[in-house]
Each structure stands twice: as C-alpha cells, then as structure tokens.
N, C-alpha and C positions, 0 to 999 in steps of 0.2 A: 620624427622629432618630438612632436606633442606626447608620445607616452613613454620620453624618456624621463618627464618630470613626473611632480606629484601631480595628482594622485595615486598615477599607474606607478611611477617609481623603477620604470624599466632605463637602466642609466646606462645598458650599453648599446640600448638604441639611438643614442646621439652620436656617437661616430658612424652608426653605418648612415645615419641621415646626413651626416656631414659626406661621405663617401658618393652617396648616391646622387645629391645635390649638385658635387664636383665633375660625377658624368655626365647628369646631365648638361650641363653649359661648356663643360671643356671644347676646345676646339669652335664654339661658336663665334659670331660676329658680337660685338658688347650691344647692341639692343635686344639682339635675342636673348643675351646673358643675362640683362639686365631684366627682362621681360618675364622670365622664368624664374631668377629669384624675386619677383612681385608675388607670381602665383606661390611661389613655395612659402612666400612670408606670411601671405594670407591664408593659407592651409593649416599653416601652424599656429599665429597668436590670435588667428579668432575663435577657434576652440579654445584655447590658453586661456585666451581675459573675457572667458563666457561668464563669469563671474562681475563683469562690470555693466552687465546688463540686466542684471535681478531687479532694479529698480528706479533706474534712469532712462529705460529706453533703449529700443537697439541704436538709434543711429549715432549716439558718443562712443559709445560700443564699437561699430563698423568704422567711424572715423580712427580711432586708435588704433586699430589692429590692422587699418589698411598705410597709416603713418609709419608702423613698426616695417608693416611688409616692404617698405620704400627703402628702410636700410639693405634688410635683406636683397632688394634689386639692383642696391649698389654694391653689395657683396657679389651678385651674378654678375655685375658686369665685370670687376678685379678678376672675379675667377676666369672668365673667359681670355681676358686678356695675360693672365699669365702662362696661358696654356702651352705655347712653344718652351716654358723651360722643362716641359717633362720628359726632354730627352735626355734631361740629367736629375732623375726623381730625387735624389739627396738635394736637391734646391730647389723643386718642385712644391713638395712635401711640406718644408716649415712655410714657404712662402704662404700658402695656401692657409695653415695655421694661425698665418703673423694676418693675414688679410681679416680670416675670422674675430681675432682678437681688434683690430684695430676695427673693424663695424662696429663692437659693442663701446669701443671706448668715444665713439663717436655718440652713437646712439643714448650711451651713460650719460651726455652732458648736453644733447640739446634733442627738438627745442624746449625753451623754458627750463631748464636746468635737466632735461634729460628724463628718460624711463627705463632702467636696467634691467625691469622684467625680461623673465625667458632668456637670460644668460646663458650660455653653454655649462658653466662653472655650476649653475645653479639648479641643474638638474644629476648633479654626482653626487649626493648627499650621503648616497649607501656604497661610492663606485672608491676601488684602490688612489683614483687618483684624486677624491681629494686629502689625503695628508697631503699632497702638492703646494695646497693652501699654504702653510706654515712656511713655504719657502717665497712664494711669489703671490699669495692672495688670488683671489678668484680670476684675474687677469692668467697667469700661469696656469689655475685650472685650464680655464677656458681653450688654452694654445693647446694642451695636450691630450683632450679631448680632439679638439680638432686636426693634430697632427696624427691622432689613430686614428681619424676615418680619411684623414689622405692616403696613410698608406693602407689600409684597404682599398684603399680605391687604384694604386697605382697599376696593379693590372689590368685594370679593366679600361687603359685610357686609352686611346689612339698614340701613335709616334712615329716619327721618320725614321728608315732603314738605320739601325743605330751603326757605327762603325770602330773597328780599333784605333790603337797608338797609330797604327804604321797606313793608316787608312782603309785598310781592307773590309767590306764588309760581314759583318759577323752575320750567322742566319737568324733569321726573324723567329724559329721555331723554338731555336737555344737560349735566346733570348728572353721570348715572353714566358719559357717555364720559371727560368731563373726569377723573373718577376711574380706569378702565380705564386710564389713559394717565399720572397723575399719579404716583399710587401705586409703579407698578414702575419707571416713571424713576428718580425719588426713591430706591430702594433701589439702583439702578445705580450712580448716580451717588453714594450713598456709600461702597457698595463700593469704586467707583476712588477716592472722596477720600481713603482709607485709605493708597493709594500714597505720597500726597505726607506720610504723618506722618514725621519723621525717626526714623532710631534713632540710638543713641549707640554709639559705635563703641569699646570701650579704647583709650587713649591711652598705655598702659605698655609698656615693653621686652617682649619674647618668653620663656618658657619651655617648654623642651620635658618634654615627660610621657609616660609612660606608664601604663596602665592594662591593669594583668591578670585577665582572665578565666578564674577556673585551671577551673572546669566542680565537678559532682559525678558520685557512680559513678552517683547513682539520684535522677530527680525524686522529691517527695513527701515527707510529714510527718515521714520517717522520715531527714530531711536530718542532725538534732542527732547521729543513731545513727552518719553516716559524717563524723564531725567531723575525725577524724584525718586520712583522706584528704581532704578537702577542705583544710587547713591543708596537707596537702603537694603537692596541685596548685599551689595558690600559690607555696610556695615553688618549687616547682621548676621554674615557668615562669619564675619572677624570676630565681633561678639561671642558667637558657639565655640569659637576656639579659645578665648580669651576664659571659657567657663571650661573647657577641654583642661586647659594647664591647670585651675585654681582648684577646681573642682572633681578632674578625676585623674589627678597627677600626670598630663601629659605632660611633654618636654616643651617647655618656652621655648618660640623660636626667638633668633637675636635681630631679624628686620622679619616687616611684612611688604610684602610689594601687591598692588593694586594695579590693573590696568590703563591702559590710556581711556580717557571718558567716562571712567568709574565715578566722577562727579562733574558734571557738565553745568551744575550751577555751583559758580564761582563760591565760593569757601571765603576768599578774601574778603568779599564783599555782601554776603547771606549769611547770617549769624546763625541760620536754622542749618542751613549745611555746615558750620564750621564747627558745632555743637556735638551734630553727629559724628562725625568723624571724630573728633575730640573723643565721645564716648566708644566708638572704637578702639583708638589708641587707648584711653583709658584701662580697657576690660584686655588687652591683650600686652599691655606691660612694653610695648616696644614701638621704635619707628616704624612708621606706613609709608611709602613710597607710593603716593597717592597721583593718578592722572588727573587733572582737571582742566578746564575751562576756562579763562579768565577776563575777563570784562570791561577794561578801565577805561574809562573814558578818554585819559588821557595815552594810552599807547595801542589800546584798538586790542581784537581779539587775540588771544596768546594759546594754544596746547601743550601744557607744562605739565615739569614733574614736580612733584612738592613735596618734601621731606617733612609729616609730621609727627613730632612731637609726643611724646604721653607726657600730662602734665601731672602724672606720677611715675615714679619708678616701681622696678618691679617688686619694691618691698613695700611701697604703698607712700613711700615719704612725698611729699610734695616738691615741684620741681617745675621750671619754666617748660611752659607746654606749646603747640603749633607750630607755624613752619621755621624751620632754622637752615633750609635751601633749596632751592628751586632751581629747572634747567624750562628754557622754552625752547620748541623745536625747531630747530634750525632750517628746514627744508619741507615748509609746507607743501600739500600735493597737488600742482597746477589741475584745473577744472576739478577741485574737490574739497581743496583748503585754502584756493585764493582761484579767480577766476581771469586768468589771462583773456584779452579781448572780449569782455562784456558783452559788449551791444553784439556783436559778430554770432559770438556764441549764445544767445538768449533766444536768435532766430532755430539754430538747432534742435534746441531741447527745453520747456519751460520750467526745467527743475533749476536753470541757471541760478535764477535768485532766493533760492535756497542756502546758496556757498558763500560765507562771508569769507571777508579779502583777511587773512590771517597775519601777523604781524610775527614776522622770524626771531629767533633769538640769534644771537652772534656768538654765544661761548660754548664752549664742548660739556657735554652732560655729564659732565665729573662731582657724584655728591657723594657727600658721605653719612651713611644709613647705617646707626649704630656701630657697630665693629667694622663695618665693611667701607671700604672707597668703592661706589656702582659708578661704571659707564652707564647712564643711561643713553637708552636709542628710542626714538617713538614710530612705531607703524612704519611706514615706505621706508625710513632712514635707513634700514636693518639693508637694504638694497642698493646703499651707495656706500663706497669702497671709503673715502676719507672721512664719512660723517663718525663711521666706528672707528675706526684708526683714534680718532683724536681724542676718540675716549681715553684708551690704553695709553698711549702717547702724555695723557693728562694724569694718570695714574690710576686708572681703575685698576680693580682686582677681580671684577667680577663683571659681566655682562647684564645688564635686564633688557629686553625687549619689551616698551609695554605699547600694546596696539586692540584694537578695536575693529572685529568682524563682522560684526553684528549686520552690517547691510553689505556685506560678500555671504561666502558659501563656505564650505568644507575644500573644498580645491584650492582658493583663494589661501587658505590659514594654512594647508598643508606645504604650499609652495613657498609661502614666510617662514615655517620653520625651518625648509632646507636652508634659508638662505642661514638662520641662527646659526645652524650646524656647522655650515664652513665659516662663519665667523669664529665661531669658537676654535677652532680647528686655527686657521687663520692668527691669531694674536694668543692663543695658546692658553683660552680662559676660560673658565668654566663658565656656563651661560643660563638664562631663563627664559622666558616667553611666556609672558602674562597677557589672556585676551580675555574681553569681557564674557565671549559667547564659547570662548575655544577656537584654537585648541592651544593650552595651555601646557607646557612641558619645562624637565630641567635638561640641558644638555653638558655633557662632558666637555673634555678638554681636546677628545679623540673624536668629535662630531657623535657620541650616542646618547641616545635621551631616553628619558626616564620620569615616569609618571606623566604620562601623555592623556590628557583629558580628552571624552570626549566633547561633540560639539556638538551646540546648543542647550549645553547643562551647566546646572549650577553644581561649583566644586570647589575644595580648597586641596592645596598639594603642598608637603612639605618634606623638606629633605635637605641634606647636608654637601656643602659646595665647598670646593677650595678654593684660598685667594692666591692668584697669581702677584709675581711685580716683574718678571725677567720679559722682556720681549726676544718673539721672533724673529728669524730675516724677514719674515713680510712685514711684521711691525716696524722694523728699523728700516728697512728700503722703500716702504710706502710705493711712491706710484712709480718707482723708478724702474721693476721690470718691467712694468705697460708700457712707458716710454721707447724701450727698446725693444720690444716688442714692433709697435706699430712704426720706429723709424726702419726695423728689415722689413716690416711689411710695401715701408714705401721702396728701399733700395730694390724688394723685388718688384715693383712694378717698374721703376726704370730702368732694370737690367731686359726685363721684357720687353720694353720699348726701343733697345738696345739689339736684340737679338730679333726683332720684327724687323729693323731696319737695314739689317743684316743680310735675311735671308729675301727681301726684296731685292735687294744688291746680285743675291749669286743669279746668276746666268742658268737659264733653265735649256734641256737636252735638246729643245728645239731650238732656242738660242744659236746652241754650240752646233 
C-alpha cells in the first residue's frame, strides 16, 4: 500500500494491497481480523506520516499512525466477518469495497474532526480511475480501487462446495478456473472502463497567474522565528517580477497568489508588514492572494487568505489599496493548529505549547482576486471532501491550495498535491498549489500539472488557467455517493450476519 502513494507513485499497487489484505483475514474469527488489520495499518501509515516526525519527536509520530492503524483493524474485523458471502463473489466483491470506503469516511470525521490521510482515492493521481472523481469524488475513487483488489482477490479465497439451480454439485476444479480467470479480467476491464468517464473541462476565458515560492532560511519548527525573512522573500521575488513586466516587457499576470504563512506577522496589525506587501502589490500592478497570520485580541489567532490590493493600477493611476477580502481557515489541524486535550498531551511531547489554539473561520474561501472568483483551500483542507466542495458550490472558478511545508518533507508536499489533482479532476477546475518551500505546481482540469517546482527552492511560476462555473456530478451530489456507499456497506454486514445465522441452523453430516 505505502508505495502506491507519492512519493513512489505506484498506484496499481493499492488494489493488490487491498487484495492481499482480504486474504489475509478472509475466513478468520474478527479478533484475528481485527488484529491483522492493526498490523497492516501500522505497516502502512507509519512510513506514510514519517514526515510528521522531522521535528516533533517520534512518539506523536507512533501515536498517529497507531490511531490510523486502529481503523484499519476495524476494517479486518468487517472483512472477516463478511467472508461467508464469497460464495456468491458478485456481493462479495462490492461488499468488501463499500466496507473500505465506509472506514475512511469514519476515519474522515473523527476523532477531533478526522484525518483523511492515506485515502485509497489519494494515492490514484496518475491511475484511469481517477476521472471517477468527476462522478463520485474521492469517495467513489476509493470504492473502485477497492473493488479491483477484491476481485483479484476472489480466487485466491477459500469457499464451500459451490452448487447448481437444481442442487447438484458443480466440480470444485471447473469452478476455481472459471474464477482464476473471472476475477482478474473483471478488475482489468474496470480499470480501462475508467478511461471512457468524462471530465469536465472549464469553459471560461483564461487567466494568467502567478505563484510565488519565496523559500525559508531554515526548515523546521523554528519557521514563525524567521517570519520577517520569509515575508521578504515574498516580497522580493514579487518585486523581480513586477520589474520582469515594467522592465523587460514580460506579460502582467491578472492575480498573484502567495502561500499560507508567507506573512506570519500580522499585516493588519504591523504597519512594517503591511508596507511591504503594499510595495509588492505595488511594483507588480495586481492582487496578491497573500497567506497570513492574524492576531487580534479580540478574536484569537486566525490562518487567512487576504486579498491585497495595489494602491495603484496598472497604469499607475492611484486607486484604494489593501485588503478588500479575506477567508479564515475553517478546519484548523488538531495537535498542530489548536491542541485538543492540553494538559494530556504536553506529558507526550514538550513541543505542545508551541501550538496556539486557532480560532476557525465559518465561511467557504470564495474571494474574488482580480478577474478571477478563487476557491481558496489552506494546507490539510485540500484533504476534506466538503471543505472544497463549498468552494465551487460558492462559485469559484478556480482552485488555489495555499499551504506551508516548510516543517514536513518532500513526501509530505507530494502526497498534498495528489490530493490537488483529484480535486481538480473532482469539481472540474483548474487548480494551483502554492507552498512556501514547494512544491508548488498548476494543475489542469484532467488531474496533470504543470510547472511543478522543486523543493526547498525559491521560485516563481506563471502560466495561464481556465475558469470554470458548470459543476460536476460530484459537485452537485456532494456526499451523497459516500452515503450509499457506506449504507451497502452496512446492508452487507447484516446480510452476513444473516447468512452466519443460517448456516449454524443447517444440520451437519454427523448430525444427519
């Protein structure tokens, strides 16, 4: 499983890890099921979120990754218990799918509002079935990943003598080839049916963008400490571009986008940051989609997007300058942007009281950045299914991702951008990804991106996006395949319960 994601980016090794996972526990008692997907969960997201141990310590590290493993052992336990219906693998099969989707949509929402890392959905970035996306959202990836490593798997399961219409035993030999043969077709052949889903393509005029990567002096936790210099890499790469147009006739972009933390000292409230920036916007003639920090006494710390101003235009005329909209982030990241259980957790780790308790915003990141309506997303948001919904839903036309990796890794920023990919894919919008450190990319409307930075370099990228306004089916049905997803995933557990109770009932040969 672990290198069906990025970095490795091998995306059809999640279904045979979903495959090989289902034999292992098939046919078992549910502690064993349960016990085995522990070890399988911890196999997989502790390598996965090695990235959350760069600078906090292993042991929030091993706590997360043994939390994540705990879904997954409630995954071995469904799967074990559903194992009697594989004598009829056409309900075998989705069962098994519906049971994987409905773990994550557990795991999506608690505890503390959930961690959707390490999605099924979110390791298909390069794979046929995410155009799936545009129909059912990462949910529906998820199921159909999962239903091609059930049917690879259906040969290889145990099963009772299967029998005809008329009762007669069919041979076990004709049988299992028919399966050896059924099973992995069936997965092939939905793999390719994946090809023919449409995507939705924007249908709006062009904007051109950029996006700057001004860098830090120093990865690590100690990022807030070099605040000032990071706010003037920013500016002063905006600056060389703003002398690019004036000076040696580049093409004016129509917005600039900034990443999340690109000014950690509040702008609102520090005349010396609000100056700079200003002279930014200034020298590049357009809005900045600027991440910051914000401080107010009276509502506590905020991570916002702040739409600023040039207090000229681009002909030089003078014009009201600064912020004219702002989004704060809805879904700060429990132990990292607000600290659930305190005192509990400060015996853990001493970096505890480093994390102020972040104050959410309540409205969807819908602003409008020159020509453009942006869905803004910030950092983890990009990884919960309604927080971008309600972008599109609100009217964007365009995606930005703005996030900060500065104290993760290259694995870390490459696993965020898969997720950019099927959002875009997903609501049918062209997309960005602005990180302070990288990696920074534009992505299409079909999941491919383009001008992908590397990381820990300072960079600016610019290029020309479409705006969408049509929505998808997965825009317009939101969470409603999850829904029915996870309610067959339940009918299949109490059909199994059904047919367990069943075959206790029939009379065994010593019986008779």
């Amino acid at each position: 499983m672990l290198v069906a994601f990025p970095p490795y980016g091998w995306w059809w090794c999640a279904p045979i890890a979903v495959a090989a996972a289902a034999v292992a526990v098939h046919g078992r008692r549910l502690r064993a099921g349960f016990g085995l997907g522990v070890l399988t969960g911890a196999g997989f997201f502790t390598p996965l979120l090695s990235w959350t141990n760069l600078h906090t310590g292993m042991v929030p590290w091993l706590l997360l990754s043994t939390l994540q493993a705990l879904f997954i052992g409630l995954l071995g336990a469904a799967t074990a218990w559903i194992s009697p219906l594989r004598a009829r693998a056409w309900l075998w099969a989705p069962a098994l799918a519906a049971a994987w989707t409905a773990q994550e949509a557990l795991r999506d929402r608690a505890p503390f509002g959930g961690f959707p890392w390490g999605r099924l959905a979110f390791s298909q970035d390069t794979s046929p079935l995410l155009r799936l996306a545009a129909a059912g959202g990462a949910p529906l990836v998820t199921f159909a990943v999962a239903l091609t490593g059930a049917l690879l798997a259906v040969p290889l399961l145990r099963t009772s003598t299967p029998h005809d219409a008329a009762g007669t035993t069919v041979t076990r030999g004709w049988s299992r080839r028919v399966n050896l043969v059924a099973g992995p077709a069936a997965a092939v052949l939905l793999v390719a049916a994946a090809l023919l889903a449409p995507v939705h393509r924007p249908g709006g005029g062009g904007v051109y963008v950029a996006v700057v990567q001004g860098n830090v002096p120093r990865l690590g936790l100690d990022f807030n400490e070099q605040r000032r210099a990071v706010l003037d890499n920013h500016v002063r790469a905006t600056v060389e571009l703003g002398r690019a147009v004036t000076q040696d006739g580049a093409r004016r972009p129509d917005l600039v986008v900034w990443p999340e933390n690109s000014s950690d000292i509040d702008p609102l409230r520090n005349a010396d940051a609000a100056a700079a920036i200003s002279t930014a916007a200034r020298a590049v003639g357009v809005p900045i989609l600027v991440g910051a920090v914000l401080t107010d006494p009276g509502v506590g710390v905020e991570n916002a997007g702040l739409v600023w101003e040039p207090d000229v235009d681009a002909a030089g005329n003078p014009r009201q300058g600064g912020v004219s909209a702002r989004y704060t982030k809805r879904h700060p990241v429990p132990f990292a942007e607000t600290m659930p259980l305190r005192d509990i957790a400060r015996i853990v780790s001493k970096e505890v009281d480093r994390v102020s308790d972040m104050t959410p915003g309540h409205t969807p990141g819908v602003l409008r950045v020159g020509p453009a309506t942006v869905g803004d997303v910030i950092c983890f948001e990009v990884a919960y299914d309604g927080l971008v919904r309600d972008t599109v839903t609100g009217g964007a036309q365009l995606l930005a991702v703005q996030t900060n990796n500065a104290t993760f890794d290259e694995a870390e920023a490459r696993q965020q951008l898969a997720m950019v990919r099927l959002r875009a894919v997903e609501h049918g919008r062209d997309a960005l990804m602005a990180s302070t450190v990288g990696i920074s990319a534009f992505v299409d409307a079909a999941g491919g991106t383009h001008q992908e930075t590397r990381f820990n370099d300072a960079a600016v990228i610019v290029g020309e996006v479409r705006l969408g306004s049509g929505r998808t089916l997965a825009t317009t049905l939101g969470a409603g395949p999850e829904y029915v997803i996870v309610v067959l995933g339940i009918a299949a557990l109490v059909a199994a319960a059904a047919v367990r109770r069943r075959d206790r009932r029939q009379p065994t040969e010593e019986d008779v």
